[in-house]
C-alpha positions, 0 to 999 in steps of 0.5 A: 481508523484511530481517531489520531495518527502520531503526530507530526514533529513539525507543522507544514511549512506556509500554513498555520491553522485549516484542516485537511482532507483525505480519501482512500478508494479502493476496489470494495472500501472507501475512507474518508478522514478529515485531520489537523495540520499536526496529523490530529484526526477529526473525522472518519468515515468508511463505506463500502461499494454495493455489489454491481456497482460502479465508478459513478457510485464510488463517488457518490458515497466519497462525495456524501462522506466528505460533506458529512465530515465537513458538518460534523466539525462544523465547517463552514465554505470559504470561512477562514479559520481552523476548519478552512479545508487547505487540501484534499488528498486521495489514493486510488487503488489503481493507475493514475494520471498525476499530471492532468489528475485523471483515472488511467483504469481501474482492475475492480470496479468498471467506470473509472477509464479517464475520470477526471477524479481531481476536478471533480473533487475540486469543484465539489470541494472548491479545495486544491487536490492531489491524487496519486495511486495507493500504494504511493500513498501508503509508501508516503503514510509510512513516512511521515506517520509509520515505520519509515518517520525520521528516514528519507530515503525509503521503499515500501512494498506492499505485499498481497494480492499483488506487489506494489511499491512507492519510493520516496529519495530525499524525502520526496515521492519519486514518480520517474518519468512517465509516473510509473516508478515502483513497479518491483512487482513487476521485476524479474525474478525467475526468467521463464518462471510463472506467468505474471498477470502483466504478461510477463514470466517470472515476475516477482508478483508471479512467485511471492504475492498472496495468490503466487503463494497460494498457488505453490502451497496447493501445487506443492501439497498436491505433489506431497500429501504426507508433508502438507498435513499441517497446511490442510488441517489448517485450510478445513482438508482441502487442498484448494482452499490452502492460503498465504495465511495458512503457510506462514501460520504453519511455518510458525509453528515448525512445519517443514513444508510451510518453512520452504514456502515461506523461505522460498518466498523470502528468497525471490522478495529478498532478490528484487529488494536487494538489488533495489537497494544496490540501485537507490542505496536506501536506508529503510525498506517497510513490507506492508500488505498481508504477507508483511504480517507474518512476523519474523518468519518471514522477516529473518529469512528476507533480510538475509536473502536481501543481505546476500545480493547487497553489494558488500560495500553498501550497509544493509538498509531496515526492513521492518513490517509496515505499522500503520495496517489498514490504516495506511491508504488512508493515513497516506492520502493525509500525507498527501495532503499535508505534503508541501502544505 
């Protein structure tokens, strides 16, 4: 990651000088980042999990990471002072367990059913910890860092293999009452559509993920092999191997039936988001994930989908494309870090 995320226009409230920590843990890749109070970046370390491997090993390269950061600055335990580690802040890439700071499951890696992550850590580290899942983690990263700085009420939605969400109103994360708010994945779009992964039919993460596009581009160049001429030659001409990628990159370009797929798509995110923002009147909604990197065409017809289920007394919020990239999970585990500092 960059060596500095954008500065933070004011230091956290009670503390003046100390360092924080952040830890991104995703199904294949784990980051560790070490920042100053002003979002400064210190020390960074990314590795990833070998083939076969498990919680216990996720771990055990977080654990090497973080003291490895540690000495690069030269921190000392228990020594007050700019390197005195304040927090530790980290986003799992999964369902959490916020209150008694525990792993619900993990869908990637076996291992993680009940581990007790925030006391392991705060053992280790002797460091109060937050954790939280990833995508709350990154809807708060874009807030203080990213898209969303200056705005307090905000949705983000990360699009890609699947769709999650984090909501923060007035400024805060907004968890609900079991720790489960912003699933928008999981809203129906489409009754009796597609199959969801949760069980459900016509989820909105059934039609407009990364693996629901796939799935309708191959179903549709299957059914119109002259149109899909465009999206074969771009997937090596082979129907199965079509992607997200290859359908925005073609509708790019002009492509009729890339520009239904990627319309289409607008159309079901445009549904979920715009009732979203009837229901929290928010002022910012940021699209992170891979499909949030297509560009206006995806963007010009989501807006106006989104606009189209808006009541008309509410002012249509922004939705602009995440800015902090792959940077996010980790940029958000410091936010929540620095959160309530």
């Amino acid at each position: 990651m960059q060596r500095s995320l954008p500065r933070l226009d004011t230091r956290p409230q009670f503390a003046t000088e100390g360092m924080v920590a952040g830890v991104d843990i995703g199904g294949t890749n784990q980051t560790v980042a070490l920042a100053r109070l002003d979002g400064e970046v210190v020390a960074t370390q990314r590795r990833q999990l070998r083939p076969g491997g498990a919680a216990q090993d996720v771990m055990g390269n977080v654990l090497e990471m973080i003291d490895a950061s540690l000495a690069e600055v030269g921190h000392t335990p228990g020594r007050p002072g700019a390197d005195k580690l304040l927090r530790v802040g980290v986003g799992f890439g999964g369902p959490v367990d916020i209150k008694n700071g525990t792993i619900v499951t993990s869908h990637h890696v076996p291992g993680w059913e009940g581990y007790p992550l925030r006391a392991t850590l705060e053992q280790h580290l002797d460091a109060p910890t937050v954790i939280d899942n990833d995508a709350n983690a990154a809807a708060l990263g874009e807030a203080i860092f990213g898209a969303g700085r200056g705005h307090r009420n905000i949705l983000y939605v990360n699009v890609g293999t699947g769709i999650g969400a984090g909501v923060i109103l007035n400024g805060r994360l907004y968890h609900g009452q079991h720790g489960m708010a912003g699933e928008i994945g999981h809203v129906t779009v489409l009754p009796e559509g597609p199959l969801c992964p949760c069980g459900k039919r016509g989820c909105l993460e059934a039609l407009a993920s990364g693996r629901a596009i796939e799935r309708r581009a191959q179903v549709a160049a299957g059914a119109e092999p002259e149109a899909a001429g465009r999206l074969r030659a771009l997937a090596g001409g082979e129907v199965g191997q079509i992607g997200g990628r290859h359908v925005f990159r073609a509708a790019a370009e002009g492509d009729a039936l890339a520009l239904q797929l990627a319309e289409e798509t607008a159309c079901y995110l445009g549904l979920a988001l715009g009732n979203a923002a009837n229901i929290l009147d928010l002022s910012i909604i940021v699209v992170g994930g891979g499909v949030g990197e297509s560009g206006e065409v995806l963007f010009t017809p989501l807006r106006a989908a989104l606009r189209a289920h808006l009541l008309p007394s509410i002012p249509s919020p922004e939705v602009v494309p995440a800015a902090l990239g792959y940077d996010a999970g980790i940029a958000g585990a410091l936010a929540l870090a620095l959160d309530g500092l």
